[in-house]
C-alpha positions as protocol buffer text, in pm:
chain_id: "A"
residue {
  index: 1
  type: UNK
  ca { x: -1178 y: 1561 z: -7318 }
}
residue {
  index: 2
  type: UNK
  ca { x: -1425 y: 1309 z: -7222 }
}
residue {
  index: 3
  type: UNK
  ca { x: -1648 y: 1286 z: -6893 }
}
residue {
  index: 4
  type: UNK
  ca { x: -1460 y: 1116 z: -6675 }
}
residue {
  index: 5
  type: UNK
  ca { x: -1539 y: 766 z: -6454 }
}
residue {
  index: 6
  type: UNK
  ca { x: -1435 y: 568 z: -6185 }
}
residue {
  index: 7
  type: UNK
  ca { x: -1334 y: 233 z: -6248 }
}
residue {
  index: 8
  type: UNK
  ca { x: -1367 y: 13 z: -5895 }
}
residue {
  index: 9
  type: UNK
  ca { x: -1289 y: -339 z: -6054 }
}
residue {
  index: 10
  type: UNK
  ca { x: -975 y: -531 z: -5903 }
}
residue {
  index: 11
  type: UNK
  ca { x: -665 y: -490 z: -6133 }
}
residue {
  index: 12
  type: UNK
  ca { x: -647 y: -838 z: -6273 }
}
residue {
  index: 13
  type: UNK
  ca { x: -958 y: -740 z: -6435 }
}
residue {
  index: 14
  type: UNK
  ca { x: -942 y: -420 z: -6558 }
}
residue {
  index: 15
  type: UNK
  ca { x: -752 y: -432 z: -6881 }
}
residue {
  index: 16
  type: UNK
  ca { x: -1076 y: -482 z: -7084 }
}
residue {
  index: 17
  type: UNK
  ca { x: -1284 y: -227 z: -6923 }
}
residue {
  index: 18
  type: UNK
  ca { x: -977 y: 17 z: -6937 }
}
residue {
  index: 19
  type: UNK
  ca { x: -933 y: -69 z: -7307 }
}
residue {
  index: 20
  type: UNK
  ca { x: -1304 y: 6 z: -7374 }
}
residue {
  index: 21
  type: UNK
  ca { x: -1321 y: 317 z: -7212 }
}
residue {
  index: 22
  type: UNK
  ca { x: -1025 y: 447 z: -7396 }
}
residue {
  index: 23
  type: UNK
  ca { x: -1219 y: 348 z: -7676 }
}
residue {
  index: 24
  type: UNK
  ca { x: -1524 y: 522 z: -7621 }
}
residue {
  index: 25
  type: UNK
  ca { x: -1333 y: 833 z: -7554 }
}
residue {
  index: 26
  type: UNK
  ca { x: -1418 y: 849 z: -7112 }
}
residue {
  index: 27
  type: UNK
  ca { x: -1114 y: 947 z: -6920 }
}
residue {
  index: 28
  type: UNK
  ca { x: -1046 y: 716 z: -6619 }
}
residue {
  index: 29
  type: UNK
  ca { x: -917 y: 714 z: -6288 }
}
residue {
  index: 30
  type: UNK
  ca { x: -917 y: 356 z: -6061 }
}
residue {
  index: 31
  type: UNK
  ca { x: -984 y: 232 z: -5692 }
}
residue {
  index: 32
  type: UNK
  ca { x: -966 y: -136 z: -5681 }
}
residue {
  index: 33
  type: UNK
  ca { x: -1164 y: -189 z: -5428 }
}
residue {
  index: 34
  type: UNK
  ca { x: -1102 y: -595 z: -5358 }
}
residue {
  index: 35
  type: UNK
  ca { x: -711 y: -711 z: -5373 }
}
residue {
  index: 36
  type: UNK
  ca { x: -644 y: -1065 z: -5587 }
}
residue {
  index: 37
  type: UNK
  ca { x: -430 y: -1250 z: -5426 }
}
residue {
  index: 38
  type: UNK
  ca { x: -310 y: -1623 z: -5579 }
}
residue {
  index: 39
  type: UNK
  ca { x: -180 y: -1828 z: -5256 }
}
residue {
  index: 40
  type: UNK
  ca { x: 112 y: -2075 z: -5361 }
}
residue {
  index: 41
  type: UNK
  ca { x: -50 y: -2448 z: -5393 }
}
residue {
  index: 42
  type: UNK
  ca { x: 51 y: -2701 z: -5098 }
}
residue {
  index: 43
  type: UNK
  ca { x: -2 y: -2982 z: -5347 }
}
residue {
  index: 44
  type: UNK
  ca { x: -87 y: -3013 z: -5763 }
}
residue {
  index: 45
  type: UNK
  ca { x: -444 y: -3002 z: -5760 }
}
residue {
  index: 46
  type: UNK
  ca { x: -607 y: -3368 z: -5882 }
}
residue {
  index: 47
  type: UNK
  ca { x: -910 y: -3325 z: -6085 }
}
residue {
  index: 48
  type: UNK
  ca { x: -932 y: -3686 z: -6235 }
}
residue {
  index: 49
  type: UNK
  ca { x: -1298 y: -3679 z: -6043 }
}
residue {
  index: 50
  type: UNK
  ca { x: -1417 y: -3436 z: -6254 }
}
residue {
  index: 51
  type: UNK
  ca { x: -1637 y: -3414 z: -6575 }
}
residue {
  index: 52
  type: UNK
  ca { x: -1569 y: -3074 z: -6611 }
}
residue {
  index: 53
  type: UNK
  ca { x: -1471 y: -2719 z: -6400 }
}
residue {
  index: 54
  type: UNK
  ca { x: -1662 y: -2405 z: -6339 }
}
residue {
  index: 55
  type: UNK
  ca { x: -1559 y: -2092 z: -6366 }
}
residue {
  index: 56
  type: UNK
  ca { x: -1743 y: -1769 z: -6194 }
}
residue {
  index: 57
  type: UNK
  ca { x: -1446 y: -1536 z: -6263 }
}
residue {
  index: 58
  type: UNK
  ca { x: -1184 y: -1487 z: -6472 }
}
residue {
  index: 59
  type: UNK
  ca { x: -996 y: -1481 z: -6097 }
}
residue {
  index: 60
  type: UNK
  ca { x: -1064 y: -1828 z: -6083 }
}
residue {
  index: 61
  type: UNK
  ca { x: -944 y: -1926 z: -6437 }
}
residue {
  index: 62
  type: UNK
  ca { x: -655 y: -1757 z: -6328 }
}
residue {
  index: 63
  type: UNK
  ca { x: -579 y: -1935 z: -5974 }
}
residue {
  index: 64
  type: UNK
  ca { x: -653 y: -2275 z: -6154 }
}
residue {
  index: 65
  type: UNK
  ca { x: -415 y: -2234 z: -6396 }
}
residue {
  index: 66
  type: UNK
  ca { x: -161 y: -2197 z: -6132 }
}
residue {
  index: 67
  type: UNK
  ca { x: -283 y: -2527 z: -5962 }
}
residue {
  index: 68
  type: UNK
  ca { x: -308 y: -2757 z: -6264 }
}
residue {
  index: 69
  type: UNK
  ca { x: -199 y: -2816 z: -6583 }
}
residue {
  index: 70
  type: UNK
  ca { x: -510 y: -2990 z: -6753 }
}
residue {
  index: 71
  type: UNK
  ca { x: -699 y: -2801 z: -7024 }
}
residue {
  index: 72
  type: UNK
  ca { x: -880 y: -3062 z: -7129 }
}
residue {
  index: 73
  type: UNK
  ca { x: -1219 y: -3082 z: -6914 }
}
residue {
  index: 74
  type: UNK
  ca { x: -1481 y: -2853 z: -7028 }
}
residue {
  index: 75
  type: UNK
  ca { x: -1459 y: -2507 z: -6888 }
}
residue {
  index: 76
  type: UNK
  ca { x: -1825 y: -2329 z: -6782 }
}
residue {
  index: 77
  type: UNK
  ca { x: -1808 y: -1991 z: -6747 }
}
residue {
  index: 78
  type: UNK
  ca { x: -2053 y: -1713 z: -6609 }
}
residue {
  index: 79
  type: UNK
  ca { x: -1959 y: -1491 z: -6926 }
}
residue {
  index: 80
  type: UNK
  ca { x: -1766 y: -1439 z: -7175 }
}
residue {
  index: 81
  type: UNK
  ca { x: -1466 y: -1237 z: -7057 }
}
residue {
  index: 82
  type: UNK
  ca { x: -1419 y: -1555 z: -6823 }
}
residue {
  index: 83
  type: UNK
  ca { x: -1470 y: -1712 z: -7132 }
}
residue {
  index: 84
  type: UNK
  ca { x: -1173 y: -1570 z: -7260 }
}
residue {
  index: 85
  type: UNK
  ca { x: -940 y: -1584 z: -6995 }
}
residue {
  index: 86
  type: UNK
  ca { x: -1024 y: -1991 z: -7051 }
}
residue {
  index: 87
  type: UNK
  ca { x: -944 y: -1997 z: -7453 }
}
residue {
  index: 88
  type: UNK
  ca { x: -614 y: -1775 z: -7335 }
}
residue {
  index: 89
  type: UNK
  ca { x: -476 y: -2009 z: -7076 }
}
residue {
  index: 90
  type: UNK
  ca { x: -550 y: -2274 z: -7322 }
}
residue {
  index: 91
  type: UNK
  ca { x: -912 y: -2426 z: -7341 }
}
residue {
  index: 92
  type: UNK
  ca { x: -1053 y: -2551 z: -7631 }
}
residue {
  index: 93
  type: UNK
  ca { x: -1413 y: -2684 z: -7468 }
}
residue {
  index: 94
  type: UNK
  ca { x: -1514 y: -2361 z: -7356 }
}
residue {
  index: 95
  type: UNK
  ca { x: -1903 y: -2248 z: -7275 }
}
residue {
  index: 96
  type: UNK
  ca { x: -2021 y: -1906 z: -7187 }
}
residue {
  index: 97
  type: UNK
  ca { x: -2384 y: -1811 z: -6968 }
}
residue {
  index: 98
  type: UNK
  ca { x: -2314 y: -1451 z: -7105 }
}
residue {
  index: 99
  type: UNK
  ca { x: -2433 y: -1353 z: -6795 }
}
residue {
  index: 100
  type: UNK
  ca { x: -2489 y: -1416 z: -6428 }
}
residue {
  index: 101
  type: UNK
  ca { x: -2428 y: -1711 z: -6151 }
}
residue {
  index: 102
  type: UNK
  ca { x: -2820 y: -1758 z: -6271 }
}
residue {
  index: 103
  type: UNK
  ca { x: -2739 y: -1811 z: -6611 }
}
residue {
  index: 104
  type: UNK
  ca { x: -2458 y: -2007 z: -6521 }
}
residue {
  index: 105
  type: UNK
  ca { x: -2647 y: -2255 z: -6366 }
}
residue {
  index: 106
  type: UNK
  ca { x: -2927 y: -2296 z: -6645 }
}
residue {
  index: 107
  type: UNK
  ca { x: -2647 y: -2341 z: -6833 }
}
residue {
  index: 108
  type: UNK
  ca { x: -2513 y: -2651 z: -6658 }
}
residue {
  index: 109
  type: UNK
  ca { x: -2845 y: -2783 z: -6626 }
}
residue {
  index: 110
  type: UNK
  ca { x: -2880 y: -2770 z: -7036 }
}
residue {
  index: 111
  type: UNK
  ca { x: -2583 y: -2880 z: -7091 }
}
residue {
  index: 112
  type: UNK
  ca { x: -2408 y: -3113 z: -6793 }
}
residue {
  index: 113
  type: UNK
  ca { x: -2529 y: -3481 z: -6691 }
}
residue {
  index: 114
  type: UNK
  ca { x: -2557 y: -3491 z: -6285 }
}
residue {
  index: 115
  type: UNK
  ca { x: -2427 y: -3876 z: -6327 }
}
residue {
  index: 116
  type: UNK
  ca { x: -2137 y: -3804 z: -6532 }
}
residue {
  index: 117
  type: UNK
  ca { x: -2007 y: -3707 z: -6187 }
}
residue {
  index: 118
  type: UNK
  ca { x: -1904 y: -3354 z: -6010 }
}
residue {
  index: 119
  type: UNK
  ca { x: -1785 y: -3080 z: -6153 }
}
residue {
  index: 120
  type: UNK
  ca { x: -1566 y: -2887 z: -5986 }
}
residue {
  index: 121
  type: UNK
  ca { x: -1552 y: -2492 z: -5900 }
}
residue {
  index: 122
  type: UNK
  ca { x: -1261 y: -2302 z: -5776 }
}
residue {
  index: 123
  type: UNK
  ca { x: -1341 y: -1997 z: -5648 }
}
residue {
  index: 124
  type: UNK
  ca { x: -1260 y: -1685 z: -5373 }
}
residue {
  index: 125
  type: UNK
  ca { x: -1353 y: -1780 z: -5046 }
}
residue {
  index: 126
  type: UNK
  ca { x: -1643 y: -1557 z: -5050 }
}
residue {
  index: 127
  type: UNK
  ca { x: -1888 y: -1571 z: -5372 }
}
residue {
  index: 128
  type: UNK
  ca { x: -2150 y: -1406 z: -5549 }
}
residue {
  index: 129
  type: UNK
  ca { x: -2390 y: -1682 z: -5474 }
}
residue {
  index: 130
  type: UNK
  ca { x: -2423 y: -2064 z: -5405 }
}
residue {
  index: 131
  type: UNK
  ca { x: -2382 y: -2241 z: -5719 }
}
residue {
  index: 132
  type: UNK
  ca { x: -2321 y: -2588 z: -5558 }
}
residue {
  index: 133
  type: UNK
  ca { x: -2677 y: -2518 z: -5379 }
}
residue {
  index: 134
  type: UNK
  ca { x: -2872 y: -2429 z: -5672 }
}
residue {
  index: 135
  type: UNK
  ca { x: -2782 y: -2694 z: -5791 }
}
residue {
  index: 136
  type: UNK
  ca { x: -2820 y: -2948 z: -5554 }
}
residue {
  index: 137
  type: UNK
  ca { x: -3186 y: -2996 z: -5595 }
}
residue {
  index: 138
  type: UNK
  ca { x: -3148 y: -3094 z: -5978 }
}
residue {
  index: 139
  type: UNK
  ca { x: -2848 y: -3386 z: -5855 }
}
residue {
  index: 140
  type: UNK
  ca { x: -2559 y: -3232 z: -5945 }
}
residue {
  index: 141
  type: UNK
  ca { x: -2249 y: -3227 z: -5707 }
}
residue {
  index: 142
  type: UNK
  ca { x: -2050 y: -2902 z: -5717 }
}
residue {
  index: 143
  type: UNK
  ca { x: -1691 y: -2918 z: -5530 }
}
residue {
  index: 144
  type: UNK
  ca { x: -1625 y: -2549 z: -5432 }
}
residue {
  index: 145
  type: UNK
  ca { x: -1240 y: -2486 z: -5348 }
}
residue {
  index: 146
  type: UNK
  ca { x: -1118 y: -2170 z: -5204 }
}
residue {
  index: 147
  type: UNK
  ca { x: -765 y: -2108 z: -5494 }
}
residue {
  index: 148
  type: UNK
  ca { x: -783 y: -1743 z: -5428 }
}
residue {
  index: 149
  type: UNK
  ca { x: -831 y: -1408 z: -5216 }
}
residue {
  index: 150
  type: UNK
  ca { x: -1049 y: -1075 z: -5286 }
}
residue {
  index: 151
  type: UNK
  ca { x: -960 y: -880 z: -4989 }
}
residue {
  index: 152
  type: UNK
  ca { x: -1139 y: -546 z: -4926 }
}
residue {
  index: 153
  type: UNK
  ca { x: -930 y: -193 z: -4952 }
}
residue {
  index: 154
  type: UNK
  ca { x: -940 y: 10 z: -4671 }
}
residue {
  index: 155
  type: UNK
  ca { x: -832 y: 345 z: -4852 }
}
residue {
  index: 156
  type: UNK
  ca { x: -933 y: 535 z: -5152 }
}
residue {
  index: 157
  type: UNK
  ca { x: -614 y: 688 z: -5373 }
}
residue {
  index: 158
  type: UNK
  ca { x: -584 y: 1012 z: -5293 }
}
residue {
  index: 159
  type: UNK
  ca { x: -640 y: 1136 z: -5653 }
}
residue {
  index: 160
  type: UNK
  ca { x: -956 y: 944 z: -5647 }
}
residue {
  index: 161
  type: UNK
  ca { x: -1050 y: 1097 z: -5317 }
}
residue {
  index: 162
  type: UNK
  ca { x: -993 y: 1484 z: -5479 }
}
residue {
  index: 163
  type: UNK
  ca { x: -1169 y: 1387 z: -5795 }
}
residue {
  index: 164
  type: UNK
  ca { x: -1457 y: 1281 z: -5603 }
}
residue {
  index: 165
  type: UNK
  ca { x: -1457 y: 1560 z: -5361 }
}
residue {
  index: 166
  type: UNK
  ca { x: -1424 y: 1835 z: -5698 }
}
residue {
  index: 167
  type: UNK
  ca { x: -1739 y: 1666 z: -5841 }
}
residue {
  index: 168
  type: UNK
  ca { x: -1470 y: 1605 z: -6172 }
}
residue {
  index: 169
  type: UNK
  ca { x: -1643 y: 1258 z: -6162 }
}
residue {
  index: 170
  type: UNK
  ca { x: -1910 y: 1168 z: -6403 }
}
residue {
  index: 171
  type: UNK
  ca { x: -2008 y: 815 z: -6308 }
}
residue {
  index: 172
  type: UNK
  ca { x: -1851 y: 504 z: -6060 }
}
residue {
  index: 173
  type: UNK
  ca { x: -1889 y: 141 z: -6233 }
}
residue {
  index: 174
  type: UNK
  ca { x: -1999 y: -106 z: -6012 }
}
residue {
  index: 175
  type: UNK
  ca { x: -1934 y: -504 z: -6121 }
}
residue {
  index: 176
  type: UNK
  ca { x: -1997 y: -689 z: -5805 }
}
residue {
  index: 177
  type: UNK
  ca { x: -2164 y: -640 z: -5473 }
}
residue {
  index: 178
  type: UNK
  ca { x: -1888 y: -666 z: -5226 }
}
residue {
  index: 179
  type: UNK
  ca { x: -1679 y: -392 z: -5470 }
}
residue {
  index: 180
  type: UNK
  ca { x: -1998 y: -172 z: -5412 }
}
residue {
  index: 181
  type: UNK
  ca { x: -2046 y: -227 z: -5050 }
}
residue {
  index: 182
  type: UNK
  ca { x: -1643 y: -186 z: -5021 }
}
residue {
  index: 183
  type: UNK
  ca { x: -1708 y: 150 z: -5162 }
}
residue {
  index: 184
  type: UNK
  ca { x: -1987 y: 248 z: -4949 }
}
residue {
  index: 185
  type: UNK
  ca { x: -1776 y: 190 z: -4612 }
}
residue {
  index: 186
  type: UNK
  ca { x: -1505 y: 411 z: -4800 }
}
residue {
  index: 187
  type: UNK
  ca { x: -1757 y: 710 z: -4850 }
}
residue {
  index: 188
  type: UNK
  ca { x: -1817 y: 679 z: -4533 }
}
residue {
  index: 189
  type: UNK
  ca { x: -1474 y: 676 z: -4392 }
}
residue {
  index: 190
  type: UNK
  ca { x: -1400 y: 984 z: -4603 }
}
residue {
  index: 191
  type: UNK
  ca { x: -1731 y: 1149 z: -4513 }
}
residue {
  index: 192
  type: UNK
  ca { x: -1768 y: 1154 z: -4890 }
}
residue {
  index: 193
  type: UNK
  ca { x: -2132 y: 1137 z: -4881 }
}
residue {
  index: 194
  type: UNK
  ca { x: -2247 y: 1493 z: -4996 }
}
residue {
  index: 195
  type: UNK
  ca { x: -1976 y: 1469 z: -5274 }
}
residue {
  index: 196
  type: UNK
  ca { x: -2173 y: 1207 z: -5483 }
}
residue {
  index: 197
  type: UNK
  ca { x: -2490 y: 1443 z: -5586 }
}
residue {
  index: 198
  type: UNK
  ca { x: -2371 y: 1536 z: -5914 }
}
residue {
  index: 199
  type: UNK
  ca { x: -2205 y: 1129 z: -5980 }
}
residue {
  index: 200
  type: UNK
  ca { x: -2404 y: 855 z: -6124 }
}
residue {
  index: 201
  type: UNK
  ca { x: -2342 y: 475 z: -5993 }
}
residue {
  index: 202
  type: UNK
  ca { x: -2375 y: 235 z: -6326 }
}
residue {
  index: 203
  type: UNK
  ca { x: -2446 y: -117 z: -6220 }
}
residue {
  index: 204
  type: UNK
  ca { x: -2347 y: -466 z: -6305 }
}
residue {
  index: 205
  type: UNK
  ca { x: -2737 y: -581 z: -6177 }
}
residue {
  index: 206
  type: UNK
  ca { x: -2980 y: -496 z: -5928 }
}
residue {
  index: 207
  type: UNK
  ca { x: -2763 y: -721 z: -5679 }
}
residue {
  index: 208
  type: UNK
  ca { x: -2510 y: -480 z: -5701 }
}
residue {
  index: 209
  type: UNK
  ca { x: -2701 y: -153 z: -5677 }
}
residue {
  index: 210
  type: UNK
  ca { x: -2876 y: -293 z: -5350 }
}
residue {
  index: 211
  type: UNK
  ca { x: -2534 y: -228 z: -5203 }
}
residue {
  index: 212
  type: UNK
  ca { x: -2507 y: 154 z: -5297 }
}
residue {
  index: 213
  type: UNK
  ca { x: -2883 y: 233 z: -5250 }
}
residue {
  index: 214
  type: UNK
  ca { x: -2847 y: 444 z: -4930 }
}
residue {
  index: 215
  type: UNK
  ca { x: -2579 y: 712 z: -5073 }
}
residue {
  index: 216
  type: UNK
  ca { x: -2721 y: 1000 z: -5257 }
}
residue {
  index: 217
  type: UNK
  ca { x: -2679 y: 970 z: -5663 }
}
residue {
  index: 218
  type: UNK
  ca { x: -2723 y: 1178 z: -5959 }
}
residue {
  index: 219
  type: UNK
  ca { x: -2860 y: 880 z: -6121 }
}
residue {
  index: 220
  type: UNK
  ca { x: -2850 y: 499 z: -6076 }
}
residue {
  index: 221
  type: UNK
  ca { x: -2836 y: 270 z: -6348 }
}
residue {
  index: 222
  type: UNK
  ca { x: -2872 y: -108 z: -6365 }
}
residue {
  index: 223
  type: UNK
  ca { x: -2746 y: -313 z: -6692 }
}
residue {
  index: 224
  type: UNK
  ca { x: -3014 y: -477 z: -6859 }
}
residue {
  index: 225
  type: UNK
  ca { x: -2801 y: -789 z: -6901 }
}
residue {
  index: 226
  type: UNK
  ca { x: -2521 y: -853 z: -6653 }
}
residue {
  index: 227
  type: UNK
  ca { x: -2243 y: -800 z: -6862 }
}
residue {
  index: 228
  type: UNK
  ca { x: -1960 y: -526 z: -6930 }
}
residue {
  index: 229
  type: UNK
  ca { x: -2105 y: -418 z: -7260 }
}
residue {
  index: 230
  type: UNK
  ca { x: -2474 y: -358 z: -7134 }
}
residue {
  index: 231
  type: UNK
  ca { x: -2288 y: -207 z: -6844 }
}
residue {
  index: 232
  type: UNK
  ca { x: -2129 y: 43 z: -7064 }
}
residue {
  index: 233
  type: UNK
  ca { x: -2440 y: 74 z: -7257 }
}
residue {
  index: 234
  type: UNK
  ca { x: -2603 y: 223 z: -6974 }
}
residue {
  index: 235
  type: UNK
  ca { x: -2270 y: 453 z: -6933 }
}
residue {
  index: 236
  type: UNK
  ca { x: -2359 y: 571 z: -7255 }
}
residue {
  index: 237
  type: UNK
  ca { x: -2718 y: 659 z: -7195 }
}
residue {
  index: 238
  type: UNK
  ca { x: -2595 y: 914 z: -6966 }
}
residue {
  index: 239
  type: UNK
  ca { x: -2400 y: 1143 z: -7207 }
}
């Protein structure tokens, strides 16, 4: 049996991760740690503004596919399993930063003309980052619209809890900072503090391992690039 880790992603994005875990041989056990929810639209969303729509989650691609039927505007993504969710709802101008809201941006400003017009960005109310104002500066007009939820758990499963508090757990994958932060109030709530000595936290970037910096670790690890497979890369450094 393989070293087992703690998956904290929400459930609408797990099924990769899951699947690549299995692969690798890791047993899992999971805490989403932010609820998706997709709130029914008041209206069909008009995008006829647009020159094209940015994605900074898969959550997003999801919510917008909900709100609007058009697959035809270039799609932007932060990385590629956004990426995907795009070509599987059904776009065919698809782009990838492989990476973070950083890359992203670089991204539109190598490929986007500011005076094409906006582009537009649905999104969870609270982000990872201002896209629209990094932006800004280089003239480009990003229209932000909250189309979904992340809202924080307040409770751990309880097998997750016992796992945790038998040391059974070999590492906790981090993806975003408000998952890792979620997870620190919840350590704290369970007074699991002393129980994370022998656990490493594996990080999505130094962002995210800000937020779990003041609970005592085995190890920390950051992912060299801020994507699931250099996340699982550093996963595997610790066998």
């Amino acid at each position: 049996m393989g070293p087992l880790v703690l998956n904290t992603r929400p459930d609408t994005d797990s099924a990769d991760l899951l699947a690549a875990l299995d692969k690798r041989g890791y047993r899992h056990l999971s805490a989403p740690l932010l609820g998706i929810t997709f709130p029914p639209p008041d209206t069909p969303l008009d995008i006829a503004a647009y020159q094209g729509v940015v994605f900074t989650s898969a959550n997003g691609v999801r919510a917008f596919a909900k709100l609007s039927n058009d697959r035809l505007l270039p799609a932007y993504c932060v990385g590629n399993a956004t990426a995907r969710t795009c070509l599987a709802f059904g776009f065919t101008d698809v782009h990838s930063a492989n990476g973070d809201i950083h890359d992203l941006a670089a991204l539109i400003r190598k490929m986007v003309d500011p005076a094409r017009g906006p582009l537009f960005h649905p999104a969870a109310r609270k982000t990872a980052g201002d896209l629209g104002q990094m932006l800004l500066a280089d003239g480009y007009s990003v229209d932000r619209q909250t189309v979904y939820e992340a809202n924080e758990s307040n409770t751990l499963p309880k097998e997750v809890i016992e796992a945790l508090r038998g040391h059974h757990v070999e590492a906790v994958l981090f993806f975003s900072p408000r998952t890792a932060e979620t997870f620190v109030k919840l350590v704290h709530s369970y007074k699991l503090e002393r129980d994370l000595a022998g656990t490493s936290a594996i990080c999505l970037s130094p962002a995210v391992q800000s937020k779990i910096s003041d609970l005592t670790w085995h190890r920390t690890r950051v992912a060299s690039q801020p994507t699931q497979e250099y996340l699982l890369s550093e996963l595997g450094s610790l066998s």
